[in-house]
C-alpha positions in Angstrom: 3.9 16.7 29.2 7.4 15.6 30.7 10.0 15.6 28.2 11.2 11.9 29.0 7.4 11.2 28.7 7.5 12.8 25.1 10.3 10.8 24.4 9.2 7.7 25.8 5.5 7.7 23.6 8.1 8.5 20.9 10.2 5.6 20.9 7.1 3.4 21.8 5.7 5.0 18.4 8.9 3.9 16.4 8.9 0.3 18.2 5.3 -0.2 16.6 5.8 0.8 13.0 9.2 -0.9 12.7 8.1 -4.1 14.5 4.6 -3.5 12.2 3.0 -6.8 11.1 1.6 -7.4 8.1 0.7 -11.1 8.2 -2.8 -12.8 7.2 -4.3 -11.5 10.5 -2.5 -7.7 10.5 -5.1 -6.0 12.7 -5.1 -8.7 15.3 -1.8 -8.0 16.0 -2.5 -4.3 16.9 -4.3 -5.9 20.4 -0.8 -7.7 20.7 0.9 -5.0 19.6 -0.6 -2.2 22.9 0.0 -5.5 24.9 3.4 -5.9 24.2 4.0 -1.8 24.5 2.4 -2.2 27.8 5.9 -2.3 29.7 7.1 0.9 28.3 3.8 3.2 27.7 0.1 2.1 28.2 -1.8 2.4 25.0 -4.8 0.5 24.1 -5.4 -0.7 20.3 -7.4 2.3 19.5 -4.3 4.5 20.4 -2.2 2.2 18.2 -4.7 3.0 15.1 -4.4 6.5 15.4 -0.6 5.7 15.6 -0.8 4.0 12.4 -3.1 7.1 10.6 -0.7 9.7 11.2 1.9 7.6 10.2 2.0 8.5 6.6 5.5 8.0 4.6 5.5 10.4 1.7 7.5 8.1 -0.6 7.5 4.5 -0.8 10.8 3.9 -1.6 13.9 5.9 0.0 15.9 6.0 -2.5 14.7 6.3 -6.5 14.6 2.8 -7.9 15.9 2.0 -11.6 12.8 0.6 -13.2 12.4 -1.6 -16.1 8.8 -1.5 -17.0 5.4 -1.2 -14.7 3.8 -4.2 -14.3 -0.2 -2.5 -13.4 -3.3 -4.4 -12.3 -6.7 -3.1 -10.2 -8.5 -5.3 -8.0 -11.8 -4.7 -5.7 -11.6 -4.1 -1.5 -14.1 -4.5 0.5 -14.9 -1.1 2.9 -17.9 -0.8 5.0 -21.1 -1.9 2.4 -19.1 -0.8 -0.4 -16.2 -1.6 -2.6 -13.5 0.3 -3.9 -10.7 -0.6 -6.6 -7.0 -0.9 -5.8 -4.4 -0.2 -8.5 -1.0 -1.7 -8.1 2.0 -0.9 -9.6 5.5 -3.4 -9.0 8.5 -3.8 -10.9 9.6 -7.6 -12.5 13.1 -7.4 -10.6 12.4 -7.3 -7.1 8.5 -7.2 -7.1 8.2 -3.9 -5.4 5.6 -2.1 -5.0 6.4 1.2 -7.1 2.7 2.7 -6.3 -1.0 2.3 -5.2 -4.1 4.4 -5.6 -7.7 3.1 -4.2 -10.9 4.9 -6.5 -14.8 4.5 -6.3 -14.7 3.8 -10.2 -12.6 1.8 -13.0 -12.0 4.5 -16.5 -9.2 5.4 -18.3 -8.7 8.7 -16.7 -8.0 7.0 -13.3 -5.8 5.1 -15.1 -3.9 7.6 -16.8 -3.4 10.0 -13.4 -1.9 6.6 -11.9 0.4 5.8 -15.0 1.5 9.8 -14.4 2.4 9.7 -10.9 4.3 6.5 -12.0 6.0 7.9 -14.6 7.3 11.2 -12.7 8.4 9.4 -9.9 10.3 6.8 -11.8 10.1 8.4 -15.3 8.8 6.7 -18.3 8.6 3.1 -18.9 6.8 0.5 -20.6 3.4 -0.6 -19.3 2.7 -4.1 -18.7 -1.2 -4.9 -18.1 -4.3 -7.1 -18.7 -6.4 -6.8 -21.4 -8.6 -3.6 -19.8 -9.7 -1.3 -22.5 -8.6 1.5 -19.7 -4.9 0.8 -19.8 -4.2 1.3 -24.2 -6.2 4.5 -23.7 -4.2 5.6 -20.9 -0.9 4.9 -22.2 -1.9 6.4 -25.7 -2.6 10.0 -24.1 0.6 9.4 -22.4 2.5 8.7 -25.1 3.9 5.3 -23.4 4.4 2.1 -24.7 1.8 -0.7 -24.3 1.6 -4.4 -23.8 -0.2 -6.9 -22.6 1.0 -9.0 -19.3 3.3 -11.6 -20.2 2.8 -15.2 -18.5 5.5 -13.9 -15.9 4.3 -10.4 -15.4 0.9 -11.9 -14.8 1.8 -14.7 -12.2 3.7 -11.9 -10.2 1.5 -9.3 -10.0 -1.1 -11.7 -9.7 0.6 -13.3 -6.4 1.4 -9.5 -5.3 -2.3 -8.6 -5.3 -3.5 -12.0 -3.8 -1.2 -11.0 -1.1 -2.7 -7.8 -0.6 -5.9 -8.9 -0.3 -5.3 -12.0 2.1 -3.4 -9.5 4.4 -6.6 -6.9 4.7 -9.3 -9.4 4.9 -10.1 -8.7 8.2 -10.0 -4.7 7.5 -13.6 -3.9 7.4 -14.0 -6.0 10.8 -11.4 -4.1 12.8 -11.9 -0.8 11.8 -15.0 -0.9 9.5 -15.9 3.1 7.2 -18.5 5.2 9.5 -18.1 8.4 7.6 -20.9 9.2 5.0 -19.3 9.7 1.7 -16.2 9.3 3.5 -13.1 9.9 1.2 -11.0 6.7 2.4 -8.1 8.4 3.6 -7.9 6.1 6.2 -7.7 3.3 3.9 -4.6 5.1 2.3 -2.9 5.7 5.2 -3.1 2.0 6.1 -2.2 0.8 2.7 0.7 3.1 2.7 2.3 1.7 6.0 1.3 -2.1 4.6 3.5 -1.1 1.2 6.1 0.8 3.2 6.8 -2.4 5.5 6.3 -5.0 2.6 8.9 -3.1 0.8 11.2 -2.5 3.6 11.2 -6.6 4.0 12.0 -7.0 0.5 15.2 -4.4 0.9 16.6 -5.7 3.9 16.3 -9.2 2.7 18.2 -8.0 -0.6 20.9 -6.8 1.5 21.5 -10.1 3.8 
């Protein structure tokens, strides 16, 4: 390969994930998205998926955030002819997404490994959640304090996961599982990107 040829898929590369949409129809816009690269490097969608899959940011947030509490909730996706639960994690200030984690099943010990990671990125804070019998259990191993969601803390990350789900409805269609007992990294590396744009959005609008 040419080196201006290496630097051209590069900067093609960039232009996709910074230009990256995450709107109600996100994987439509991958077609658009080879179309529009079509001037500078011919790639179909399929190239822009892969794009997208080794595209994996290793922290959500550049910088560590001060948080005040974590404001958790699960909801079920959709992949292939099975479903999956997505854990959520944001913060009351700014509504960022502070963490994610996809699992086959619902128990407090999936619970308490995401409440970890939380608390060793961000260290330990108060936990804000519904009234799963997962969550008291979790937070008592941990030694953290527990509450249920405030009206607040529940219309936000209610919205946050509504949002989620509207924006990867049309997942399963684009790029539906194939792998037997596949492990869903795929689906991580996808919702990685998604949170890594969403909060990008919410950081340069804070700075405007």
């Amino acid at each position: 390969m040419h080196k201006n040829q290496g630097k051209e898929q590069k900067r093609s590369r960039i232009l996709y994930i910074e230009n990256f949409k995450v709107g109600p129809r996100g994987f439509k816009q991958i077609r658009k998205t080879s179309q529009r690269l079509f001037p500078i490097i011919k790639r179909n969608h399929v190239s822009i998926w892969n794009w997208i899959q080794s595209y994996k940011p290793q922290k959500i947030l550049q910088k560590k955030k001060k948080v005040m509490e974590f404001i958790i909730d699960e909801t079920l996706l959709k992949v292939s002819n099975e479903y999956v639960w997505l854990w959520v994690a944001i913060e009351p200030i700014d509504k960022i997404i502070l963490g994610i984690r996809i699992s086959v099943e619902r128990s407090m010990l999936i619970a308490e490994r995401f409440i970890h990671e939380l608390s060793t990125t961000y260290g330990k804070q108060s936990i804000s959640t519904d009234g799963g019998t997962w969550y008291p259990q979790a937070c008592k191993f941990l030694k953290l304090e527990h509450h249920l969601h405030s009206t607040f803390e529940k219309s936000i990350i209610e919205r946050t996961i509504q949002y989620i789900k509207d924006r990867t409805e049309s997942f399963d269609d684009y790029f539906p599982c194939r792998k037997y007992n596949c492990k869903l990294e795929h689906v991580m590396n996808w919702l990685n990107l998604f949170v890594y744009m969403h909060n990008k959005m919410i950081v340069e609008s804070m700075v405007k």
